[in-house]
Each structure stands twice: as C-alpha cells, then as structure tokens.
N, C-alpha and C positions, 0 to 999 in steps of 0.2 A: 216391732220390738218396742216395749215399751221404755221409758226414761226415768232414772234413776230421781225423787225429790226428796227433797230437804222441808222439813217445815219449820218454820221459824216462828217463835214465839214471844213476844216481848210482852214481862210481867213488872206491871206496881201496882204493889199492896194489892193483890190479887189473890192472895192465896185462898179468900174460900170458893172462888170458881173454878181454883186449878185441877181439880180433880175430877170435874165435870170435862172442860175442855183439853185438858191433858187424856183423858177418858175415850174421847170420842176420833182423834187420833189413831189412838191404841186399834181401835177394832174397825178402821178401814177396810175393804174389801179388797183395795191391793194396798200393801204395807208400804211407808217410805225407809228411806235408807237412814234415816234418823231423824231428830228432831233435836232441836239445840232451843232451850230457854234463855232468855237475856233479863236475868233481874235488876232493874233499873232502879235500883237506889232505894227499894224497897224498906219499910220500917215494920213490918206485922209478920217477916218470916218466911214471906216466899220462896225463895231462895232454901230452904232449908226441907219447906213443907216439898216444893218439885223435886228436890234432890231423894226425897224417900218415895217417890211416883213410882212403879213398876210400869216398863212397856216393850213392847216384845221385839222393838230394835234399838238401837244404841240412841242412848240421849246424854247433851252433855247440857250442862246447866254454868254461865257462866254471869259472872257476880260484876256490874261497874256501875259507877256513881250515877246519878242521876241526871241525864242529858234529856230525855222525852224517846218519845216511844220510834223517831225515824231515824236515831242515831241508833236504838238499840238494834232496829229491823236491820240497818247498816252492819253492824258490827257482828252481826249473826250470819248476815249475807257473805260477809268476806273470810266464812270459815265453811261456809255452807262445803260440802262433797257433791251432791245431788246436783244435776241437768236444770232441775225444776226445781225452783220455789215457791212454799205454800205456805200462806202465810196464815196466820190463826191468833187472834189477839185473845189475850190470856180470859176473856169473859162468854167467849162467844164458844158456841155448840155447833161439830159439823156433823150431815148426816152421814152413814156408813159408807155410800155410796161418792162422797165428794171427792174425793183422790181419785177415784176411776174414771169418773166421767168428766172431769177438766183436761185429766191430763191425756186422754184417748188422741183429742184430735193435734196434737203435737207429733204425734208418730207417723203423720203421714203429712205434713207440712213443716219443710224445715223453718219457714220465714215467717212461722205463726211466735209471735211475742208475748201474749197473754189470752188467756181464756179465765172467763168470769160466768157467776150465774145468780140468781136470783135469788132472795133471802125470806125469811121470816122472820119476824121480831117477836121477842120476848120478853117480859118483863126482869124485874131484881129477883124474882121467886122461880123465871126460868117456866113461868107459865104465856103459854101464846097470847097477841096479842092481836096480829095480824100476818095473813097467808100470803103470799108473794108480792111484795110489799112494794121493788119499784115503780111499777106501771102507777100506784099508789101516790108517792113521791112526789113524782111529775111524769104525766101523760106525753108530756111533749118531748120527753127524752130518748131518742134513736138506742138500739140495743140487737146488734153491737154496735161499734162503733165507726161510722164511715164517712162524717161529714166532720171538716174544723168549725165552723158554722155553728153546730148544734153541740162541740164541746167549749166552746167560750161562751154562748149564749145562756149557759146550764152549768148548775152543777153536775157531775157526770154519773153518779150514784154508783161507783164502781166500787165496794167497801173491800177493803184487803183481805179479808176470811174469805170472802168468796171470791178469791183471784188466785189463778196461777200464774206464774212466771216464768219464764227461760233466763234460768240464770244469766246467761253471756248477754243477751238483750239486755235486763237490769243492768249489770256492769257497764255495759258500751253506753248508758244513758247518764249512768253514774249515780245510780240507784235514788233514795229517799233524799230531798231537801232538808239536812239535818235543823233547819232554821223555823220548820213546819212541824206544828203539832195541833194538826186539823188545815184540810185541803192537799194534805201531802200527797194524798190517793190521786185526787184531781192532777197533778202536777206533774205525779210519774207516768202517770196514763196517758197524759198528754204530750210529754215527752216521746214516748216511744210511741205514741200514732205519728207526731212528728216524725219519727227515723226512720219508719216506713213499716217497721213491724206491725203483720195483721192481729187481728182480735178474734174471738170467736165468743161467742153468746151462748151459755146451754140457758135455756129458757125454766129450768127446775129450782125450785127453792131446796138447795143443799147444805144451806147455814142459817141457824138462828140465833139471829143478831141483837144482842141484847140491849136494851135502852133504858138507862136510869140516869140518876141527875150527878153518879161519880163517874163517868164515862167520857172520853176525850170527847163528845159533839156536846159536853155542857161545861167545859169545860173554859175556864177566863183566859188561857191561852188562844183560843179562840178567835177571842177579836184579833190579837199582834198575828195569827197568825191569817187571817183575810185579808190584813193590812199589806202584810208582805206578800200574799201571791198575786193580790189584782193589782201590785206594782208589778209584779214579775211580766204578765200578761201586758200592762198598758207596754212595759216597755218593749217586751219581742215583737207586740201586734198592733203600733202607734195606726191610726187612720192612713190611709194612701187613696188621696182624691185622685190622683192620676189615673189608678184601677178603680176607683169608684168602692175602696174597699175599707168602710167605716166602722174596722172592728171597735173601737172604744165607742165611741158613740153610739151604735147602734146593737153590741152584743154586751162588753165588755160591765161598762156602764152601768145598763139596765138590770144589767143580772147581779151588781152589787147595791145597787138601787135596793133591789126586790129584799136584797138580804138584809139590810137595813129597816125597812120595812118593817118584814117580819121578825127582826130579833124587838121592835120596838112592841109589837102587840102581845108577844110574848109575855116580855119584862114587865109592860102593862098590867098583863091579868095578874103578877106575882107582886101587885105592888111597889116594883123596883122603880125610881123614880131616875135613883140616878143612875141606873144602864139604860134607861131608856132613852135619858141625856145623850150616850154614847150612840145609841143607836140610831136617835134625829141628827146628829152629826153628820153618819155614816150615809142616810138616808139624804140629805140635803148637799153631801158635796159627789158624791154619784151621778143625782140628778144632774147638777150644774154639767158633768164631764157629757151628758146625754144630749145637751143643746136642744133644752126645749121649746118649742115655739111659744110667741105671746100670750096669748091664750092657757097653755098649761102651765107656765112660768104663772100668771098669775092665782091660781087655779092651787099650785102647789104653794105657793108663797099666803096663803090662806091655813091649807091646811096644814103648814109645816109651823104658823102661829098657834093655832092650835095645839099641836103636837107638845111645843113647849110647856103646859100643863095633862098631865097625863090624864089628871082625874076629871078634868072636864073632857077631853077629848076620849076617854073609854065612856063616858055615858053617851057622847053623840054619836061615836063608830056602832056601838048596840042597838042604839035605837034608829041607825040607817040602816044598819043589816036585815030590819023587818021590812025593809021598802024595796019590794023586787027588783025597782028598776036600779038599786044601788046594786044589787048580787049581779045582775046583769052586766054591769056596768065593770064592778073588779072582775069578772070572770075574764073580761076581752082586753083588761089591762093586764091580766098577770105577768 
C-alpha cells in the first residue's frame, strides 16, 4: 500500500521557475496528496503568480516574512497531511517518474527514513549541463548512506528535490536547522542516520537541479552558514583518543580545510580579492584544527603567504597545473 506525500515547496522571488517546477509536480506518475508553497518574503510576485498555478490536487500557498528557505520547509512540514515528504525547491525540475520510485520502497520498510536519488544539472535556461552528476561531485562519496566516517569526511550530496522523507522521522529529528541556509541538507541527513533511520539510494537521475549564481550554493549566507555547521559537528564529534577516534582532526577538519580551499580558487578566477581574504581564513584555521605535521606546517605556511595575494598566487597555481607531477600530487591530497 502505498503512502500518502506532501510536497513542500519553499519559494523566493522564484516566480519565473514556478511554472516549470510547480509543472512537473503536476504530472507525477502517482499523484501526492497536495502540495503546500511557502512564499518567503518574496518581492517579484510569487506568492500571487503560485496562487493562479492549476494542479490536479489540492495546493495551498501560504505567505511569511522572510526567515530562509529551512524555516519555510519547517513551516510547511508542520502542516504537511502526507506520510511522506517531498521536497522540491521552487527552481528545480522533477522527472514524471520521481514520486514513484522514491516513495516504492517505504512500503515495505517501516524503519526506512529517507530515500534520495541522483540528479542532473541544468543550467538558468533549464538546458542540460551534466547527466548524473553525484558520482561527479565526488567519487569518494558512499551512496547510500552507511558509514559516519564517510558522512563527516564529505560533504554528503543529498540535495532535498531529490529526497523523500517519512514525515514522523523528520519531526522526531526536529526537522531543518532554521539557523542553516546551505548545509541544512547535510545536517538533517545526518541527524536521522544518527537515529538509526535507514536510507535507500535509487541510483536514477529523477531531478534536474538547477545551478546559477542566484541559487542558495552561491549564495553569501553560505559562508555563516559553514560556520555554524562545522561548529555543530566539532562539537557532537570532539576527538576521543581513548577510542582512537579523531573525528576533527582527521575528517572534520580536512573537509573544511578543502572547502576553504576551493571557495578561494573560485573567488580567484572572479577576481574577488576579498572573499578570497575570507576564504584563506577559512582555509588556514581548518588546517591548524588538522594538526599538521612539521613538514606540511611548513609547506602550508609558504603557500598560505602566497595565498595572501591572489594575483600572484593565480598565475603560479596555472602555471603548476601544467607540471604533472603537481596534478599528481593534488589528486592524492583531495
């Protein structure tokens, strides 16, 4: 017997996507029990444009000030009727099939918590980009999910369009970190692998996940919001030498290390000099929490001089990227 969902939509200044992904909804292969939009403080209309949406079960569209998109998912959730929630960010396109096939294996597992599946990206034009995009991401990321190991070490690429949820599972975790807007996905995922709720992996690209530069991953909430989660993580997951078990140091760390990193060569190529500032911050106190040995303390303490001028350190990172043994070399540090 299948389970009754909810799809939840939180929209700002959204409305010329709305009719696409409000659209694709619409003509599921099994229908949900409704859909509820949360216009979050919108200025261009949304809110008025969803309310004249036609769809062939009950939607209710409701209007609060602007909190970020995990209080709206929040406040949608706690009116949700539907077993399952689906969640669908007001930009993104699901295929006909993505109701069906997430929500299958819930019918034969009561203690399954979320089922997720693979994406494709699309551009602002809603033209492809790239075809099953996680394995893409990062290769070294388990899918589903069954190690804490390789969910703190990583980010976990679970994007919420392509996630179903058991409502009561949500609630008993205490759904979205309204404090998050970017990593929020990470945080509820890893909550409820915490509680012991299983996952399940459909391995099919069922959502095309759209990436432009007005999109919450480029978003300057961003940074405060990395800030707050890899506090969140140092503190549930502090080192314990007694078990030999050095989550900061050895997962925690490195994986905001990396992210520092890469927002810095980013900001680089866009000329931004001083997000980049931001980002060798972010990048140099990571490290420190990593406890590097001699050797790559100094090593890094070179290049992080470096880093401090951006436009001399993009001409020398280009011109090591020609010298294989450098490709070599970042490949077995990622």
């Amino acid at each position: 017997m299948s389970l009754s969902i909810s799809v939840i939509m939180p929209v700002y200044n959204g409305r010329s996507y709305l009719e696409a992904s409000v659209g694709s909804a619409a003509i599921q292969t099994i229908q949900p029990l409704e859909i509820i939009i949360v216009d979050d403080g919108s200025s261009d209309g949304s809110a008025e444009f969803a309310e004249r949406l036609e769809t062939p079960f009950p939607k209710r569209v409701l209007r609060v000030e602007n909190g970020g998109q995990s209080r709206a998912r929040n406040i949608a959730a706690a009116q949700a009727r539907g077993e399952l929630l689906a969640f669908l960010d007001h930009d993104d396109i699901w295929d006909r099939r993505h109701l069906e096939l997430l929500a299958a294996p819930f019918a034969t597992d009561p203690d399954l918590g979320w089922s997720y599946c693979d994406i494709d990206e699309m551009d602002h034009d809603a033209q492809v980009v790239h075809l099953r995009l996680l394995h893409v991401l990062n290769p070294e990321v388990e899918h589903p999910k069954r190690s804490l190991y390789n969910l703190l070490a990583s980010d976990m690429y679970i994007f919420p369009s392509a996630a179903v949820v058991r409502a009561s599972a949500f609630s008993a975790v205490g759904g979205f970190d309204e404090r998050l807007a970017g990593y929020e996905d990470d945080d509820l995922f890893l909550r409820l692998f915490r509680a012991g709720w299983r996952n399940v992996f459909v391995p099919e690209s069922l959502v095309r996940y759209r990436r432009h530069l007005s999109s919450s991953a480029f978003s300057e909430r961003m940074w405060k919001s990395r800030e707050i989660y890899a506090a969140k993580l140092m503190e549930a997951f502090p080192d314990d030498r007694e078990l030999s078990r050095f989550w900061v140091r050895d997962l925690i760390a490195p994986r905001f290390f990396r992210a520092g990193q890469a927002e810095y060569i980013r900001h680089m190529d866009r000329g931004r000099s001083d997000l980049c500032a931001l980002a060798l911050d972010v990048a140099q106190r990571y490290s420190a929490l990593s406890k590097p040995g001699l050797r790559r303390r100094l090593r890094q303490g070179v290049i992080f001089r470096l880093m401090k001028r951006p436009k001399v350190f993009k001409f020398l990172f280009y011109l090591l990227r020609r010298d294989p043994r450098f490709r070599k070399r970042r490949s077995q540090t990622a």
